[in-house]
Structures are given as structure tokens and as C-alpha cells.
ROMIRO-462223 format. One line per field, with one value per residue (C-alpha): residue number from 0; x, y, z. Coordinates in nm, 2 decimals, always signed. Layout:
nr (NUM;...)
east (X;...)
north (Y;...)
up (Z;...)
END
This chain:
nr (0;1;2;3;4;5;6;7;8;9;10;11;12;13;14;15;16;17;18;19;20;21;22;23;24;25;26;27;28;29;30;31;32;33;34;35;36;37;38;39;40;41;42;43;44;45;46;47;48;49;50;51;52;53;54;55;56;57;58;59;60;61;62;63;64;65;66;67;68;69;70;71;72;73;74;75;76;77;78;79;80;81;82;83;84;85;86;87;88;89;90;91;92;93;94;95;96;97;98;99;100;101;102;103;104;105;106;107;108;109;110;111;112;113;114;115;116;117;118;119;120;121;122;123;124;125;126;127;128;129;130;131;132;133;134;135;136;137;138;139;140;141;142;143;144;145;146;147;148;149;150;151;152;153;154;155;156;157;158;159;160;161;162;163;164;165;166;167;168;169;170;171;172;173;174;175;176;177;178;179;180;181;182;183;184;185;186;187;188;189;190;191;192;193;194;195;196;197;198;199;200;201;202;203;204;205;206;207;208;209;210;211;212;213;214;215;216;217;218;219;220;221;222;223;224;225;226;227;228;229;230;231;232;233;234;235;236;237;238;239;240;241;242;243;244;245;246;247;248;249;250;251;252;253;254;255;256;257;258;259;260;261;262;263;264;265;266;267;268;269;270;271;272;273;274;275;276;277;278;279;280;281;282;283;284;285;286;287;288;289;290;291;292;293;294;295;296;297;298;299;300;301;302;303;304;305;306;307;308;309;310;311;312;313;314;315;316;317;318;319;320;321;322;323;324;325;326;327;328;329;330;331;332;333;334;335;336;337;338;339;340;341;342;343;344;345;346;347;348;349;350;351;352;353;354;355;356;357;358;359;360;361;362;363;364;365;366;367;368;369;370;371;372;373;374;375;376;377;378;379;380;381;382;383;384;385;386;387;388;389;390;391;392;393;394;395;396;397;398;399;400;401;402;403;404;405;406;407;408;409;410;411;412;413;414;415;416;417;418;419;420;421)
east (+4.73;+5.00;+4.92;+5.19;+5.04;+5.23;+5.17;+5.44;+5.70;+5.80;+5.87;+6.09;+6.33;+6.59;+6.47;+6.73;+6.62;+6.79;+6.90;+6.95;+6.90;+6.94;+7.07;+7.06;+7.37;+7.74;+7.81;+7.94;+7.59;+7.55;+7.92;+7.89;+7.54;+7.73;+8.02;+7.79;+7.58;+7.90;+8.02;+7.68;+7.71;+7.38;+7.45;+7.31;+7.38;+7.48;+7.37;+7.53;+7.39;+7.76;+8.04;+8.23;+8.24;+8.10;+8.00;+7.92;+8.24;+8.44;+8.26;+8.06;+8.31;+8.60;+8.99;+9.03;+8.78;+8.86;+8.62;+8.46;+8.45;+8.76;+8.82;+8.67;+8.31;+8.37;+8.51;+8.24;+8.20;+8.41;+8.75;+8.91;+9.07;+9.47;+9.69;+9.85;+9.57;+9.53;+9.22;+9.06;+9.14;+9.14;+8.96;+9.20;+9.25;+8.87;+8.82;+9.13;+8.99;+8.64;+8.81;+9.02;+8.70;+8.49;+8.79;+8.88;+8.52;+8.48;+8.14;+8.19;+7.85;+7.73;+7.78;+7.63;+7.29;+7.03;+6.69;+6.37;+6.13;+6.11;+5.75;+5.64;+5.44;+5.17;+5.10;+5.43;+5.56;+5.89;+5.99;+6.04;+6.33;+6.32;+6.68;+6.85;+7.20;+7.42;+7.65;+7.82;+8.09;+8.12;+7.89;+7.61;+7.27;+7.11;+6.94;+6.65;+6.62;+6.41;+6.54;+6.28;+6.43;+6.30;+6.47;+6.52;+6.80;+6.73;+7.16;+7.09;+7.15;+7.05;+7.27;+7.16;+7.06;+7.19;+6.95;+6.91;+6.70;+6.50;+6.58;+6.42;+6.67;+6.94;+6.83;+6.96;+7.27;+7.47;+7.77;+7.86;+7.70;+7.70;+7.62;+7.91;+7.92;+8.09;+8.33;+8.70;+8.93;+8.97;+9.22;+8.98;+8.86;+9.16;+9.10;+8.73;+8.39;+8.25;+7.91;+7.91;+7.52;+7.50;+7.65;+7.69;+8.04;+8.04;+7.96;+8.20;+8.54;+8.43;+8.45;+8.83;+8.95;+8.84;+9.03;+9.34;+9.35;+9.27;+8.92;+8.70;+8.43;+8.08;+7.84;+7.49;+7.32;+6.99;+6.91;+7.06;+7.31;+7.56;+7.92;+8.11;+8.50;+8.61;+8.81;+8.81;+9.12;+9.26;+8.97;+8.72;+8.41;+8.18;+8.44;+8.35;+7.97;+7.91;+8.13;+7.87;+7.55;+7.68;+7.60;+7.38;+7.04;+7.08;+6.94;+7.23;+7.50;+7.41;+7.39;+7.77;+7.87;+7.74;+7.93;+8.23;+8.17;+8.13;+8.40;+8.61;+8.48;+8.34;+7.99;+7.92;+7.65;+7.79;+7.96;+7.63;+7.55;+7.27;+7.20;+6.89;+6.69;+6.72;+7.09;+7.32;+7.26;+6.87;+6.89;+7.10;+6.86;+6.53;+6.58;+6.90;+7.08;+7.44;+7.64;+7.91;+8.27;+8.50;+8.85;+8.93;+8.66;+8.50;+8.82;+8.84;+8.48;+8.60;+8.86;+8.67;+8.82;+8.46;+8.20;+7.86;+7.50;+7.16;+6.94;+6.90;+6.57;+6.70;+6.97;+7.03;+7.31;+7.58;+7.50;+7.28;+7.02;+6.98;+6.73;+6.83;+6.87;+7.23;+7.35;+7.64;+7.87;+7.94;+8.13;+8.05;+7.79;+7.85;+7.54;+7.62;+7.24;+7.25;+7.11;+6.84;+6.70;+6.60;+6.37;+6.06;+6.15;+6.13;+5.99;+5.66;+5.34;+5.54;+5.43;+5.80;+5.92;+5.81;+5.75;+6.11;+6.24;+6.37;+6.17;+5.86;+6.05;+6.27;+6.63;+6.65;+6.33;+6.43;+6.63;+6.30;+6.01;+5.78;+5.77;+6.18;+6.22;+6.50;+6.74;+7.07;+7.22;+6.87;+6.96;+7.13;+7.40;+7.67;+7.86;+7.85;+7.47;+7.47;+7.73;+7.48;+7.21;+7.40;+7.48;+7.10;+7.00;+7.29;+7.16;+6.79;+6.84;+7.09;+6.88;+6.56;+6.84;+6.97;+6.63;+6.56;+6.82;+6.78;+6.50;+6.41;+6.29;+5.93;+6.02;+5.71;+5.53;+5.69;+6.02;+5.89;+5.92;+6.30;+6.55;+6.86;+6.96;+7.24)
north (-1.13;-0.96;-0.67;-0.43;-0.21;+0.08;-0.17;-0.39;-0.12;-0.04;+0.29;+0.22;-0.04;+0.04;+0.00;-0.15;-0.20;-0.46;-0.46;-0.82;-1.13;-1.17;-1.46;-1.55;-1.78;-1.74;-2.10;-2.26;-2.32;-1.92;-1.81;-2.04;-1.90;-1.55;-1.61;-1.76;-1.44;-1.24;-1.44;-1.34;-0.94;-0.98;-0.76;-0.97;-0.91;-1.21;-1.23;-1.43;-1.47;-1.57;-1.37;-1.54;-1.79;-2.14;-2.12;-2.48;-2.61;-2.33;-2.35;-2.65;-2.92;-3.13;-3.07;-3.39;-3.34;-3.39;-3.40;-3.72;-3.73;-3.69;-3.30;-3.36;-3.35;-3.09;-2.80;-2.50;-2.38;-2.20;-2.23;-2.58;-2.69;-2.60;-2.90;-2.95;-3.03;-3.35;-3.62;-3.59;-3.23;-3.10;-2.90;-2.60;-2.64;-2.64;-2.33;-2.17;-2.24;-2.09;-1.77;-1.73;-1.82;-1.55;-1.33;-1.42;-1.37;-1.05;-1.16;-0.95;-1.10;-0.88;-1.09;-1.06;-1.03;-1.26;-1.35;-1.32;-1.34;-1.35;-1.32;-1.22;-0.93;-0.97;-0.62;-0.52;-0.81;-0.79;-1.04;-0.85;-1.00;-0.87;-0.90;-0.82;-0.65;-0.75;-0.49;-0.66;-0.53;-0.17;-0.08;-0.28;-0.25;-0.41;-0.28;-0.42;-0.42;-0.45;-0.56;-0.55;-0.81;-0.92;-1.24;-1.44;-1.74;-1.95;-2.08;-2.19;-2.52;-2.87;-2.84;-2.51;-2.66;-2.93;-3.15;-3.26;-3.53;-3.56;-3.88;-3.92;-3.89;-3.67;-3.35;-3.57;-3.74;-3.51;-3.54;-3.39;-3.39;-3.18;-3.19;-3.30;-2.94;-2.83;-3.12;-3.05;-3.31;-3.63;-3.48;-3.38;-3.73;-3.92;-4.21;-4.15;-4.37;-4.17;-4.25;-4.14;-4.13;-4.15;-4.37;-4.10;-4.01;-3.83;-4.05;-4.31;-4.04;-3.88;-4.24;-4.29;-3.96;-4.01;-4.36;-4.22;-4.07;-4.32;-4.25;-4.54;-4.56;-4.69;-4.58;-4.60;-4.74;-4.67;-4.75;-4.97;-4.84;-4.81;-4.86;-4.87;-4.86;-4.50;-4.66;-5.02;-5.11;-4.73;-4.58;-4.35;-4.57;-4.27;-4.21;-4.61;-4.51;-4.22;-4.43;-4.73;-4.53;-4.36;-4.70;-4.88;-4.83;-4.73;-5.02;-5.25;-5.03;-5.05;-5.43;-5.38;-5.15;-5.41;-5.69;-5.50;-5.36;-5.71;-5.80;-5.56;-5.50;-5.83;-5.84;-5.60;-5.74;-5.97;-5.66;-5.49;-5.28;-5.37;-5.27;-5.10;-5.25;-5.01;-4.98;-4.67;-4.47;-4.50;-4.38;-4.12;-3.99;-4.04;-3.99;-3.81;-4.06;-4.06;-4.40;-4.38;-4.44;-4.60;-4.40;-4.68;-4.67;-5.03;-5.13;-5.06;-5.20;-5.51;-5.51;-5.41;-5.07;-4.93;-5.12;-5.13;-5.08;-5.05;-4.76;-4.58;-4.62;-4.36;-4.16;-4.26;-4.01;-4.07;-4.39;-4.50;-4.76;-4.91;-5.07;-5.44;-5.41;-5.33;-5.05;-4.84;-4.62;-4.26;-3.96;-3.76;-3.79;-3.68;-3.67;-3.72;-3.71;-3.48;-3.13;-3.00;-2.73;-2.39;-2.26;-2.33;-2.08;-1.75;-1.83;-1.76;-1.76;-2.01;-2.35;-2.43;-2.56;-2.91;-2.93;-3.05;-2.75;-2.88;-2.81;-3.01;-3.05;-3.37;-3.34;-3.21;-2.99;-2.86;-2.51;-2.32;-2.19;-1.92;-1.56;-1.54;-1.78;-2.02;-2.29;-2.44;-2.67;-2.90;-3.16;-3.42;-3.47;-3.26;-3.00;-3.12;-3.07;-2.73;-2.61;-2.74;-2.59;-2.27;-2.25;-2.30;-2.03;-1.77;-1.88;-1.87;-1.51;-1.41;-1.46;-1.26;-0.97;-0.89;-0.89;-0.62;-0.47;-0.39;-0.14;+0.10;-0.05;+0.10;+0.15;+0.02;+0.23;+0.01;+0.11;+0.48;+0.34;+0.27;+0.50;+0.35;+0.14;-0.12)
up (+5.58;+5.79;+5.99;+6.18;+6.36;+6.65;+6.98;+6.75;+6.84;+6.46;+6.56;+6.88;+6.71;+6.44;+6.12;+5.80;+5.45;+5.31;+4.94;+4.90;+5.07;+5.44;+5.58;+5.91;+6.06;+6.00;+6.00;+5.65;+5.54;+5.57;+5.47;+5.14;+5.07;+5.12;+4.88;+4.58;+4.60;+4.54;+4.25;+4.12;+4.26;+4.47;+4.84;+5.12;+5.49;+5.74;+6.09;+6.34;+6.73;+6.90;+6.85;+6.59;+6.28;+6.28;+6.70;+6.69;+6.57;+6.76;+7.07;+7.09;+6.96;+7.12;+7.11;+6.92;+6.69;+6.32;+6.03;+5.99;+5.59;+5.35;+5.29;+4.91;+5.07;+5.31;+5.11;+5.04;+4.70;+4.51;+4.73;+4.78;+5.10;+5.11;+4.91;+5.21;+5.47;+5.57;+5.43;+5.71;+5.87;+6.25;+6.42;+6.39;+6.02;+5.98;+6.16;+5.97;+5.61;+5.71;+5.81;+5.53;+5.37;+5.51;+5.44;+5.09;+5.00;+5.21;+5.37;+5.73;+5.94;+6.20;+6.52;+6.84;+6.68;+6.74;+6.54;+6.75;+6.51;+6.10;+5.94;+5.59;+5.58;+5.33;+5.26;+5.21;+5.01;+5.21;+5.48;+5.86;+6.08;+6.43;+6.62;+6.92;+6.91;+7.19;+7.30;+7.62;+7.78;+7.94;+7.67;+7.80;+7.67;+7.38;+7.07;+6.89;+6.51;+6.24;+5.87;+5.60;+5.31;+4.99;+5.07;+5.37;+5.39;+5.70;+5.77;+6.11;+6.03;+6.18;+6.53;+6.63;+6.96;+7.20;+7.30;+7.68;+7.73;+8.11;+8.35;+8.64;+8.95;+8.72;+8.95;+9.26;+9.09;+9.21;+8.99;+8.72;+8.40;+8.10;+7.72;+7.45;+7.35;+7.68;+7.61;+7.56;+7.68;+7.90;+8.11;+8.35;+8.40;+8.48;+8.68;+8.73;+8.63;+8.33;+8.21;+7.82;+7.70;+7.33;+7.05;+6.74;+6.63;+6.89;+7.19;+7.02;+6.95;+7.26;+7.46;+7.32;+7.43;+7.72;+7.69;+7.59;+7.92;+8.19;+8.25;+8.34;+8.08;+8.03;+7.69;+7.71;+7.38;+7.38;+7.06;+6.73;+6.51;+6.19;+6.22;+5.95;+5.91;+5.80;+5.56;+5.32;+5.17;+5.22;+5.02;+5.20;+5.35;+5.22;+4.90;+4.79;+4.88;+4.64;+4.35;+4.42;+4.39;+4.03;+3.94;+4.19;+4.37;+4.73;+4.86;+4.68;+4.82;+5.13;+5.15;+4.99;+5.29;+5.57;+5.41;+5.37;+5.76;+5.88;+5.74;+5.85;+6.21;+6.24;+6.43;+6.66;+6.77;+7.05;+7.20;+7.26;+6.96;+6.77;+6.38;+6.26;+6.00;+5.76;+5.59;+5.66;+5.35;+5.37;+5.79;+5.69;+5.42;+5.55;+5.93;+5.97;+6.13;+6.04;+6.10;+6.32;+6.14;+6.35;+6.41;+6.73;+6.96;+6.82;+6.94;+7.28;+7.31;+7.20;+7.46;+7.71;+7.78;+7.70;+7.83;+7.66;+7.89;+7.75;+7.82;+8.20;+8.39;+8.67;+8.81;+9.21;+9.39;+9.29;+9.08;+8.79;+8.72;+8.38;+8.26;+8.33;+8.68;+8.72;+8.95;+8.88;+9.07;+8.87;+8.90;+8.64;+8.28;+7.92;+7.75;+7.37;+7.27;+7.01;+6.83;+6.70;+6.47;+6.64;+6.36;+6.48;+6.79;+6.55;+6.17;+6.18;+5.95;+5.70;+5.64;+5.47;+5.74;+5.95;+6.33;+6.40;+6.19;+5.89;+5.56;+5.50;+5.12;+5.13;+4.95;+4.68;+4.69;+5.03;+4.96;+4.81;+4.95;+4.89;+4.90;+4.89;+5.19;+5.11;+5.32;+5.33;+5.57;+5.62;+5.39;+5.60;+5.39;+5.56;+5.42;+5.05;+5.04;+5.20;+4.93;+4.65;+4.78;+4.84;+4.49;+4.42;+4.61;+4.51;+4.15;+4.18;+4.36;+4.16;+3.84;+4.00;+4.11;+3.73;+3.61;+3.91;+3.81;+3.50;+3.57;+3.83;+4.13;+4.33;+4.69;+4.83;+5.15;+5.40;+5.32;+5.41;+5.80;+5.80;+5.91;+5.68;+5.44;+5.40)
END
């Protein structure tokens, strides 16, 4: 049981009742979430901590970026991507179709607002989302919030923080070394010895960029992985995957893909890249681990443009030691090691929700949970599986709202405290 007493400040914050859902994250987990609800006239409000659309693939992504799957498995629901984009689109055309999105769909998040803490009040039978409103600028200050929601929609998505891992020495490299988020372009590495740490899609694309313009390059694989061609026979790698599994068991398509892969790309095991056990599909599903589709970057590993090192055992000024003895000489360090879910930092009192901050549910139990708390963008299957389990939740709320609806609602006694409603 939930108790708010005065020491919780209720009375020094701002107070908002909600009518609707709130959902918290304006990336496209949270805009498609947004538009379903309208097709279904449910109100919802959107909260977003940076101060625009999608952060992480506006702030937090390279220039050369495009998306890694054909547009077919990226669109959100209810709007298709423009006839005339590309398969595969950029960066830039990504960005453009979520703001026409949001536009089109009028969804308006509040930016600059950032979740502290989200906990269901048991007495109530609301859910209470403390925030913090960023006013920057001349304005300075901040304001804090309360919301009071039937409904809460966790959109913060998989990748809501980078991950840094610690190496002894790193503090006394003294070079420069940053997280693939704060990457933009090679330029700045012309003609220098760039240590890349990380083989993902990002590690790999971010390794040929940095190709492209004369940097001298070296990627850390620390562990075994999955890479498949991006395309067989000028069919989608993952477009050929989803047709297989209509008819066959994972397990049998995967064993297809790894043929196909070897004999396409040949084995890339003699250039230092080792295969897990499990096949690519099964990773992906059970652990989250998306295999890498090669764009180029196998090839310049083959030709020794990239050169392959197994893990680091310490950072030396200056220099790195791996673990096999060899000493190199470095200028600067890209750590491609990945994201990770930031939920466990605010939701509290729910059990929905794992350790690691994805929901305890696997796919495709994983949208649901009790007392109105739902989630989108925690399947691990990219933007496809958030839009399904967007249209889940606008759906399951959307049913609960016309039964509301239909007869007068009782404002419970903790809607007395709040000064407004929106």
C-alpha cells in the first residue's frame, strides 16, 4: 500500500490530472503509441526529457547512419514511409518521416521534462509520475511536477542509455575517448591510430567511415558474433528471414541463413570473428543480440584495412594492452559498447519490469502489466515490434476508455490535490 504523505512535497510541486494515458518518451515507440490512441479518440500526454523528437537517433547517431532493415519493417503504424524513399533510408529521411509523423498525427510532447519517479498509488488507484521541467535559457529555473494518470506507457525504449564499460588504465590513457553516440564523422581522424571497441552494427559501419577517410583502424572483438550479408541475391537478408519462418521453425532458418552467409561472405572465422553457438534469430530473440549486416566493413577486414584484436586487459598512456600480449600505440578510442534501459532508475513498487529494465514478460506478453502500466519498444525486434505493440496498447486502452466513457466518471479524493487538468 502506497502512502503520500506532506514531507513528499505534494503540495509544493504542480499538480496535472491526466485524462488519458501518459506516456513517457517521444521516441517512435512513444509517438506510434500516441497516434494509435488517436485513431481510437483516447487524450494521452507525451513526455520527452531532451528537447526534441527521437534524441537518440537525432543526437546520439552518426552522419552516415542509415537504417539497417528495408523501410517495410521500420514504418510506424498507420502512415507508410514516402514512395520515394530509399529501401534502406538515411538518417535525415528518418528523422523527417517522424516529424511529419508527429505532425500529421498532431501528438505535440512536452519536451524538456524529465521522469524522476513513477509509482502506483494504491489508495488512489491512479499511477503518480514526478517530473522535472527544464526551462534553460534566460529563463532558468526548473519546475517540478506531479501527473496523476489512470494509465502509464513506459516509451523509453531499450537505448535509453549508453553504456561505458570500466578498463583499468583508461583514466591514464590520455587520449581521446568517447562513446558512439558522440560519433559524427571520420573526418576528425584522418591519418590517426583509432581503436574502435565494439563489433555491433555500429562498431562495424562506424569502423568503415572511419575507413573512408584515412583513419588507421583497429576493432576490439570481445566476444563472438553474427554477420550476415544485408542482402542474398538482391532480396533483404531479414526480408528472406521473416518469408522462411511463415513456413519454418526458427531453428531451420537460421541453419538456412548461416549457409547462405558462408557462402556469401565466406568464413569469417580466419579473419578473427568468431560465431556464437546459438543462430542469429534465436540471439536476437532471447538475448537481444542483433547480428551485424554487413554494408562493406567485412570487407575491409578481409583486406586488412581494419585489423581485428581480441579483448583489452589495460589502457597504458597513450597505448593499449590486449589480452594476448600485444602492445599498441593509440590516439584516440570509440567505444561502441552499446545501450541500455533506464527504467529501473524511476519505476518503482512494480514488479513488471526485470533488473536490466526490460519487462520480466518475454515477446509477445511483454506490452501489459498491471494496474494500467503498459510498454512498447522492449521487444527486441526493432521498430516493427514496437508498432505492434503500440497498436496493442492504443487498443486495449482504447476499449477500457469507451466503456468509461459511456458513463459519468467518480473523481476520486486524490484528484481533489491537483491544481489543473489536461
Amino acid at each position: 500500500m502506497a502512502h503520500w504523505s506532506d514531507h513528499d512535497g505534494l503540495f509544493k510541486r504542480k499538480c496535472k490530472l491526466v485524462h488519458g494515458p501518459l506516456i513517457v518518451g517521444a521516441g517512435p515507440s512513444g509517438l506510434a503509441v500516441g497516434a494509435c490512441l488517436k485513431k481510437h479518440g483516447v487524450p494521452f500526454v507525451i513526455l520527452e526529457r531532451s528537447d526534441r523528437l527521437a534524441s537518440l537517433w537525432q543526437n546520439r547517431t552518426y552522419d552516415r547512419l542509415r537504417l539497417h532493415l528495408p523501410k517495410q519493417f521500420c514504418q510506424l503504424p498507420k502512415l507508410p514511409f514516402p514512395d520515394d524513399f530509399p529501401e534502406y533510408p538515411t538518417k535525415k529521411q528518418f528523422m523527417d518521416y517522424l516529424e511529419s509523423y508527429a505532425k500529421i498525427f498532431e501528438l505535440n510532447p512536452q519536451f524538456n521534462e524529465t521522469v524522476q519517479s513513477a509509482r502506483y498509488d494504491e489508495m488512489g488507484g491512479m499511477w503518480r509520475v514526478r517530473t522535472v521541467v527544464s526551462r534553460g535559457g534566460n529563463a532558468g529555473g526548473n519546475t517540478e511536477m506531479e501527473y496523476i494518470c489512470q494509465w502509464l506507457v513506459v516509451a523509453t525504449g531499450e537505448n535509453a542509455e549508453c553504456v561505458m564499460p570500466e578498463m583499468e588504465g583508461l583514466k591514464e590513457f590520455g587520449g581521446q575517448v568517447i562513446h558512439s553516440c558522440d560519433y559524427k564523422s571520420g573526418e576528425a581522424y584522418r591519418g590517426k591510430q583509432v581503436l574502435v571497441v565494439g563489433c555491433g552494427n555500429s562498431g562495424m559501419e562506424i569502423c568503415l567511415d572511419l575507413c573512408h577517410h584515412n583513419a588507421f583502424l583497429t576493432m576490439v572483438v570481445r566476444d563472438s558474433v553474427h554477420v550476415l550479408p544485408r542482402e542474398v541475391l538482391g532480396k533483404s537478408t531479414i526480408d528472406l528471414a521473416v518469408a522462411l519462418m511463415k513456413w519454418l521453425p526458427l531453428c531451420l532458418t537460421d541453419k538456412i541463413l548461416l549457409v547462405l552467409s558462408w557462402m556469401i561472405l565466406g568464413d569469417i572465422k580466419k579473419y578473427g570473428l568468431t560465431r556464437p553457438s546459438e543462430g542469429p534469430l534465436e540471439l536476437k530473440y532471447t538475448q537481444g543480440k542483433t547480428p551485424v549486416l554487413d554494408i562493406g566493413a567485412l570487407g575491409k577486414i578481409k583486406s586488412g584495412a581494419i585489423r581485428v584484436v581480441p579483448g583489452i586487459k589495460r589502457f597504458l598512456p597513450g597505448r593499449v594492452e590486449l589480452i594476448d600480449g600485444r602492445v599498441l600505440n593509440v590516439d584516440s578510442v570509440i567505444m561502441a559498447t552499446g545501450y541500455r534501459s533506464n527504467v529501473p532508475s524511476w519505476l518503482q513498487g512494480s514488479d513488471f519490469f526485470s533488473k536490466d529494465g526490460f519487462p520480466k514478460e518475454p515477446f509477445p506478453n511483454g506490452w501489459k502489466g498491471k494496474s494500467g502500466l503498459y510498454a512498447v519498444g522492449f521487444t527486441r525486434r526493432g521498430l516493427s515490434g514496437a508498432s505492434l505493440d503500440a497498436v496493442r496498447i492504443a487498443e486495449d486502452i482504447g476499449r477500457v476508455w469507451k466503456e468509461e466513457t459511456k458513463q459519468p466518471k467518480h473523481i476520486i479524493a486524490c484528484h481533489r490535490r491537483c491544481s489543473s487538468q489536461i
